[in-house]
MOPAC internal coordinates of N, CA, C and O (Angstrom, degrees):
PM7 1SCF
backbone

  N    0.0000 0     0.00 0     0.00 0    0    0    0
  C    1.4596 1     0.00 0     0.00 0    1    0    0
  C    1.5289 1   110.81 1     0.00 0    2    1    0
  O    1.2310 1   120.23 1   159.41 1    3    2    1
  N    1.4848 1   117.17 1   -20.59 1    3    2    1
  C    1.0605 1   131.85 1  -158.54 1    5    3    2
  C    1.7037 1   113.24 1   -79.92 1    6    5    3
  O    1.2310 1   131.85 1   154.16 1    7    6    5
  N    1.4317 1    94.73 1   -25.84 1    7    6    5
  C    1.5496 1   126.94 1  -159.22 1    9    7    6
  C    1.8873 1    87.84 1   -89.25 1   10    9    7
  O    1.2310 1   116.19 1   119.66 1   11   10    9
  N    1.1109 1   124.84 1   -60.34 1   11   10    9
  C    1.3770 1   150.81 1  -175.25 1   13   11   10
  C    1.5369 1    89.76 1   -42.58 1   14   13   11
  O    1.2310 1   113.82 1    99.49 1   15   14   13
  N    1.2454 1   129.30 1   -80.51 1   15   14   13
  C    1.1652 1   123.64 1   178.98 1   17   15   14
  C    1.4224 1   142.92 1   -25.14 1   18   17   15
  O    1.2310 1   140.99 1   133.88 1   19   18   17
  N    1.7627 1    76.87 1   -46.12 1   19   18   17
  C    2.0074 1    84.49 1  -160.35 1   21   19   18
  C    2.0420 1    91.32 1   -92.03 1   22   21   19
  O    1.2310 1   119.76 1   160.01 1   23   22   21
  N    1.3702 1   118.07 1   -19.99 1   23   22   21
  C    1.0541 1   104.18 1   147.82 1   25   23   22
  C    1.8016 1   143.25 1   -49.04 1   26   25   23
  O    1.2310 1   136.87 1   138.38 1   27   26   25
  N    1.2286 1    84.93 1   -41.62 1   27   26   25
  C    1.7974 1    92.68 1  -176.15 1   29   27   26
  C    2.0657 1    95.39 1   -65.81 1   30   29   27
  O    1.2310 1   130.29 1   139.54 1   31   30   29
  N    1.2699 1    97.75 1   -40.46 1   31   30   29
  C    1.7246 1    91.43 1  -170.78 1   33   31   30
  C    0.9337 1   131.92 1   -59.41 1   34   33   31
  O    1.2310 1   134.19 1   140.44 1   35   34   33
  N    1.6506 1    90.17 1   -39.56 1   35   34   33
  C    1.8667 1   109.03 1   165.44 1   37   35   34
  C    1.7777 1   114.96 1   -38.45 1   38   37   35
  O    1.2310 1   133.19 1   115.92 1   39   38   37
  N    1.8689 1    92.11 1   -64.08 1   39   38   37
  C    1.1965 1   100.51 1   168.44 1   41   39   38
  C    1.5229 1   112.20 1   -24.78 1   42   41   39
  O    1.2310 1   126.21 1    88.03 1   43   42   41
  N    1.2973 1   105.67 1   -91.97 1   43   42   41
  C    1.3936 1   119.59 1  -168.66 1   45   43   42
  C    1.5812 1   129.59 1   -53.30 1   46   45   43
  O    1.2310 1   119.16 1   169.21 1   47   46   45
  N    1.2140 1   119.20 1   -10.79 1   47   46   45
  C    1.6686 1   138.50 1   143.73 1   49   47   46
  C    1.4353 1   119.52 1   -63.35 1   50   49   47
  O    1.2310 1   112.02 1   159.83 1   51   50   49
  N    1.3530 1   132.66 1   -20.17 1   51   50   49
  C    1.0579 1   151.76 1  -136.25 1   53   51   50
  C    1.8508 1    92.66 1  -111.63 1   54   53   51
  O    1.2310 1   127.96 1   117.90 1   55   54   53
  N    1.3946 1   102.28 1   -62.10 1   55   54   53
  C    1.1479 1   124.84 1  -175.91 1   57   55   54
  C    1.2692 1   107.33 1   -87.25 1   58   57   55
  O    1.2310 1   111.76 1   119.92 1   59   58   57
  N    1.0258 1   133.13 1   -60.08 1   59   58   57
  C    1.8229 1   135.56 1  -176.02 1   61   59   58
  C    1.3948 1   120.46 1   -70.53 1   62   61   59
  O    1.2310 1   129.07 1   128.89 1   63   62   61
  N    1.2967 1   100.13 1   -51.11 1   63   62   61
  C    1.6454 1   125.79 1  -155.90 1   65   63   62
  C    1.0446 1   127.09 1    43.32 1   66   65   63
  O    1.2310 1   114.94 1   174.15 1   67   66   65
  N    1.8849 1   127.20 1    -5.85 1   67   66   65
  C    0.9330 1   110.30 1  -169.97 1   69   67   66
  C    1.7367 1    95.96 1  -151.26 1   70   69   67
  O    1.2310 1   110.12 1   -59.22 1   71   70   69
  N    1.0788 1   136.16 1   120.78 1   71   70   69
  C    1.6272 1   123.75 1   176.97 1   73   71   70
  C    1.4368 1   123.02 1   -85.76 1   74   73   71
  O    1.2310 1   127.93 1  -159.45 1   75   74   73
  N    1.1158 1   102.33 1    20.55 1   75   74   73
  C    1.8648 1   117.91 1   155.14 1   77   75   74
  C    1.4636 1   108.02 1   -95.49 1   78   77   75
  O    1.2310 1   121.32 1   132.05 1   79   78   77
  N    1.2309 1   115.08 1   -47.95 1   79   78   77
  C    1.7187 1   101.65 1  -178.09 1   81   79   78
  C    1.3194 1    95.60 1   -93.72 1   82   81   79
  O    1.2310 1   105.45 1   170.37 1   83   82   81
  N    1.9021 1   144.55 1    -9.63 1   83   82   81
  C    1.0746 1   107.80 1   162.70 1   85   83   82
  C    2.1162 1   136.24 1   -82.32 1   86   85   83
  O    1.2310 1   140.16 1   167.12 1   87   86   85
  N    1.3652 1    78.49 1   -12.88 1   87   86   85
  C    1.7503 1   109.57 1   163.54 1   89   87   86
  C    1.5524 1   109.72 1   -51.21 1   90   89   87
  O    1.2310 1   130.65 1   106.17 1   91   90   89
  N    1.7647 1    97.06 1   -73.83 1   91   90   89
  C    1.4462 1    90.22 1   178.73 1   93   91   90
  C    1.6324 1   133.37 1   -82.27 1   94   93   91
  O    1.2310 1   116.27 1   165.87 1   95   94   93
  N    1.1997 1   124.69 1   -14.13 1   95   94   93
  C    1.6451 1   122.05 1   161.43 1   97   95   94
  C    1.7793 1    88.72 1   -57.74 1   98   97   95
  O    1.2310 1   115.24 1   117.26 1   99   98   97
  N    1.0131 1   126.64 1   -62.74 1   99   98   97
  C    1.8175 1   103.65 1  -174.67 1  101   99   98
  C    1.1211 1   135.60 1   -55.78 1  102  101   99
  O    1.2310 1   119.68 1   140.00 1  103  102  101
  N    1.4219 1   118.21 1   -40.00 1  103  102  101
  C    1.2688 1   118.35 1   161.71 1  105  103  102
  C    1.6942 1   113.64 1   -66.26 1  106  105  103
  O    1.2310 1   133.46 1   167.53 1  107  106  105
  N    1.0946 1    91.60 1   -12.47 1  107  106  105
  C    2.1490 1    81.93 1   165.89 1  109  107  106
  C    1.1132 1   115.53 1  -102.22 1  110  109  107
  O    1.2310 1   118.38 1  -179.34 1  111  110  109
  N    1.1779 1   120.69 1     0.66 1  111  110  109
  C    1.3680 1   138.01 1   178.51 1  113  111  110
  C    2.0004 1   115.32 1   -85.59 1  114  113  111
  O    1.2310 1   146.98 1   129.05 1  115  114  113
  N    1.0431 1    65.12 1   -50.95 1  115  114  113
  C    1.7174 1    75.31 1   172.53 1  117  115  114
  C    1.7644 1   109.15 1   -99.42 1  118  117  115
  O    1.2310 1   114.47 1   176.23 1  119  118  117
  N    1.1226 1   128.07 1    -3.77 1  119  118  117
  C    1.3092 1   117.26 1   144.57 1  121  119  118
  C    1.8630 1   137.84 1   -66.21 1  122  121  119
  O    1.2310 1   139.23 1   147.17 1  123  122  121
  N    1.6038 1    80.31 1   -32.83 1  123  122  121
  C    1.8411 1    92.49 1  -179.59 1  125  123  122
  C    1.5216 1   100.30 1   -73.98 1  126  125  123
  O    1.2310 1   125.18 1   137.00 1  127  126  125
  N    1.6915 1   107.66 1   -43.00 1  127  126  125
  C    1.2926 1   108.36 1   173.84 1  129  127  126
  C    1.7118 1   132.47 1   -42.94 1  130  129  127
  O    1.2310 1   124.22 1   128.43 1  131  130  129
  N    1.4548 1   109.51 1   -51.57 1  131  130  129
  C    1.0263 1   115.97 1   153.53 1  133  131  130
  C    1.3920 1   138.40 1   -46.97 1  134  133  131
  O    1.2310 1   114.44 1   139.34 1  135  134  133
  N    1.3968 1   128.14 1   -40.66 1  135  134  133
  C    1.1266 1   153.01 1   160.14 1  137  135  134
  C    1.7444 1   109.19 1   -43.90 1  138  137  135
  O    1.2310 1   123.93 1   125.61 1  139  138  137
  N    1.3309 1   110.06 1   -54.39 1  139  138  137
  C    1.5890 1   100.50 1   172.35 1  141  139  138
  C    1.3209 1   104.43 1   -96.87 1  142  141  139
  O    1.2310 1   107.87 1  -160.31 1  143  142  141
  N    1.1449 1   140.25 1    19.69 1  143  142  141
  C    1.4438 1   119.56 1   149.27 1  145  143  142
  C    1.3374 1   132.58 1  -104.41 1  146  145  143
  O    1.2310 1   133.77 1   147.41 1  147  146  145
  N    1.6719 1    90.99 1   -32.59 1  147  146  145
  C    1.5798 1    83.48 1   175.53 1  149  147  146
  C    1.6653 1   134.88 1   -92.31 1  150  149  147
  O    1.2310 1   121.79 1   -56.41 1  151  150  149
  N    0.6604 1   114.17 1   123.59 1  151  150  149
  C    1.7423 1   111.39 1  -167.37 1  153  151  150
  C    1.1657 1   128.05 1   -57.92 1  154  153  151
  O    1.2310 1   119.73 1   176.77 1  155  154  153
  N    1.3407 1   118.11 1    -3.23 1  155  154  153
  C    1.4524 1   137.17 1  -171.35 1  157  155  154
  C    1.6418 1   102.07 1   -87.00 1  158  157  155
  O    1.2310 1   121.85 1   165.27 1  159  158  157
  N    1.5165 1   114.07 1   -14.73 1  159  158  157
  C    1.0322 1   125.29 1  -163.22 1  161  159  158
  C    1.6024 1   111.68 1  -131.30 1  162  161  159
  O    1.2310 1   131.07 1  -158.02 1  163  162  161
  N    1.3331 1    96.24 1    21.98 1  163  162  161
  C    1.8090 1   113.37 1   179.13 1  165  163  162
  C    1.8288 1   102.14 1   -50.99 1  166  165  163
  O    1.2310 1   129.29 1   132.56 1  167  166  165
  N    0.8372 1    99.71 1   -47.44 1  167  166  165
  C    1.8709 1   102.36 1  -161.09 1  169  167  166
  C    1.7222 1    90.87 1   -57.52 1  170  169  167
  O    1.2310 1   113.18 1   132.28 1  171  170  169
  N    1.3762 1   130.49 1   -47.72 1  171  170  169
  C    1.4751 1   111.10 1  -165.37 1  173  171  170
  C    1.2940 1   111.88 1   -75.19 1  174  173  171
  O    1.2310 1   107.99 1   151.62 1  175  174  173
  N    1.5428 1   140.04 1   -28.38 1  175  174  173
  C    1.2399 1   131.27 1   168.16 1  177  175  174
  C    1.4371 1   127.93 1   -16.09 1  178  177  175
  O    1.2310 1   117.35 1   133.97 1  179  178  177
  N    1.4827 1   122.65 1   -46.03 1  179  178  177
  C    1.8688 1   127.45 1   176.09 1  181  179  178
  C    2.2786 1    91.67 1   -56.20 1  182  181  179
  O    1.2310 1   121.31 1   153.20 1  183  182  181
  N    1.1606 1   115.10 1   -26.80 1  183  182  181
  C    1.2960 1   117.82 1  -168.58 1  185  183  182
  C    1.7320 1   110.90 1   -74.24 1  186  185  183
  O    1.2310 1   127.93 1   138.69 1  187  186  185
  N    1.0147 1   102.33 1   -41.31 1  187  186  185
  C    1.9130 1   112.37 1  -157.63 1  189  187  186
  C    1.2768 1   110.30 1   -29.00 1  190  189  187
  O    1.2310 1   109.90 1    87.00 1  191  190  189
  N    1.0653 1   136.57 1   -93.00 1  191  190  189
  C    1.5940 1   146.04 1   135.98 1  193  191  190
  C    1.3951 1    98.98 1    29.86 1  194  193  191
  O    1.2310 1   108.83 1   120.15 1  195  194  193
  N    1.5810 1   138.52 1   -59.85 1  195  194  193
  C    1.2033 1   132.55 1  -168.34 1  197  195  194
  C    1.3837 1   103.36 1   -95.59 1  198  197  195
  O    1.2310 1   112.31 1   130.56 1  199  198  197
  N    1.2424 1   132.12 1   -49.44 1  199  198  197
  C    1.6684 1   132.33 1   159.45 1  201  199  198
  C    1.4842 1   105.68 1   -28.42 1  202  201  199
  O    1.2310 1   124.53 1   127.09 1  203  202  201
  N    1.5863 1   108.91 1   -52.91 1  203  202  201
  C    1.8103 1    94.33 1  -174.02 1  205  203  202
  C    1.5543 1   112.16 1   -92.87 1  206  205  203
  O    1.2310 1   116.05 1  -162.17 1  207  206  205
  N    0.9653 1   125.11 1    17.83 1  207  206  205
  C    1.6752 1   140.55 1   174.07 1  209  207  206
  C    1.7476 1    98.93 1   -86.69 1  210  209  207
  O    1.2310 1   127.52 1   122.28 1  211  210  209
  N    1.5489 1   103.13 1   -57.72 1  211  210  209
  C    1.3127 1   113.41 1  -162.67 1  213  211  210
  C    1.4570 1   108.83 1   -94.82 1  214  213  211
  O    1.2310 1   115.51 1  -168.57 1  215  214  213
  N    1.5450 1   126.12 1    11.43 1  215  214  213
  C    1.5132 1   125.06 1   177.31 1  217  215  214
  C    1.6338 1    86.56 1  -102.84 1  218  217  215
  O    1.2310 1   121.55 1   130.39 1  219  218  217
  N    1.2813 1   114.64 1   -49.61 1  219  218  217
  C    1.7493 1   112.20 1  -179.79 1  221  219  218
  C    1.0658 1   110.09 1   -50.22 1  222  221  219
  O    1.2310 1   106.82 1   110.03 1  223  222  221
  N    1.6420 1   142.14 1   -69.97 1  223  222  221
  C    0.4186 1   145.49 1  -130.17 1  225  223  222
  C    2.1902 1   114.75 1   -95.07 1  226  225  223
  O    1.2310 1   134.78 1   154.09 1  227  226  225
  N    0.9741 1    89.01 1   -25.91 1  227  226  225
  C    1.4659 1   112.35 1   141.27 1  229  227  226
  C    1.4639 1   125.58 1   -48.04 1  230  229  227
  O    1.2310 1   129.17 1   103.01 1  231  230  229
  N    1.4632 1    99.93 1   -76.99 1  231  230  229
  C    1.9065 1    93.42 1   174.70 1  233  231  230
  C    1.2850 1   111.83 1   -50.63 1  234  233  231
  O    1.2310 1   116.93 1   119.39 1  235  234  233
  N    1.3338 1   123.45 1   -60.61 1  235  234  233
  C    1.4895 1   119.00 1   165.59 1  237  235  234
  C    1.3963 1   128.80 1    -8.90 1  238  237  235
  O    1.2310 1   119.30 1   109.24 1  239  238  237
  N    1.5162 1   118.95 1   -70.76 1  239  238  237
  C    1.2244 1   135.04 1   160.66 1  241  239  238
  C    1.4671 1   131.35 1   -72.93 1  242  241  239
  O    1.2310 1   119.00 1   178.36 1  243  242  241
  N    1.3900 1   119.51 1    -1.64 1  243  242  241
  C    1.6317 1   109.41 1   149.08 1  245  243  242
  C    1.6334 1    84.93 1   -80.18 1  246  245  243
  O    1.2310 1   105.53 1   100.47 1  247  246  245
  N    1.3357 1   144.42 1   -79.53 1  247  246  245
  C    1.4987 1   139.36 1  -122.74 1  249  247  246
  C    1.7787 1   105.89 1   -67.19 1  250  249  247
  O    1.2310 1   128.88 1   167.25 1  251  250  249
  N    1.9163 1   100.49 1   -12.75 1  251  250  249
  C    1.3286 1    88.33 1  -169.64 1  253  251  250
  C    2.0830 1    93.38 1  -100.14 1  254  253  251
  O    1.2310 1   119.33 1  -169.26 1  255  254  253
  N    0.7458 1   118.88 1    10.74 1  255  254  253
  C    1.6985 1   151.00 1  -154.62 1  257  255  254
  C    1.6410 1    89.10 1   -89.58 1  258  257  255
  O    1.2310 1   122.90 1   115.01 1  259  258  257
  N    1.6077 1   112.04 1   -64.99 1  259  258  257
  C    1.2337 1   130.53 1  -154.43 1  261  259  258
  C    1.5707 1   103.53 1   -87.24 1  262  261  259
  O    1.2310 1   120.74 1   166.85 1  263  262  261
  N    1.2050 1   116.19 1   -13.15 1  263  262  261
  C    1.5073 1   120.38 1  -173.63 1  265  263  262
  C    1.6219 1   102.44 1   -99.46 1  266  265  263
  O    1.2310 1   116.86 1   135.15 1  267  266  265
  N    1.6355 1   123.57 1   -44.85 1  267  266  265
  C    1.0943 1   129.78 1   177.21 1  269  267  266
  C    1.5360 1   104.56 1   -46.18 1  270  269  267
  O    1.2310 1   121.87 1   136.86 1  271  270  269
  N    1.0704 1   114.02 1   -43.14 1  271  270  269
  C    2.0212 1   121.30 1  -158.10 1  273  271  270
  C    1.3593 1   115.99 1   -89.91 1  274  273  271
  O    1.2310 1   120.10 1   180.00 1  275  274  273

């Protein structure tokens, strides 16, 4: 089971590397998401594009933030 694990992490280091930028691309992910579905939230749609520019680009810069220090 032990083996199972440190495989899956690999995996997921592999791909992420980091669970600050994989945290935040999701939570911007599911913000833009929200944004075109819910209607309560019609007016920010002309925005999305820059919300998900500026949620990436964010995680980016805490994770590269945390490596500098």
């Amino acid at each position: 089971m032990n083996i199972i694990i440190r495989i899956f992490k690999e995996i997921f280091d592999f791909f992420c590397g980091d669970w600050r930028v994989f945290w935040g691309v999701t939570v911007t992910i599911v913000l833009v998401e929200s944004v075109e579905h819910l209607a309560a939230l019609f007016y920010a749609r002309p925005a999305v594009g820059i919300i998900f520019i500026i949620g990436v680009s964010l995680s980016l810069v805490f994770a590269l933030k945390r490596e500098i220090t």
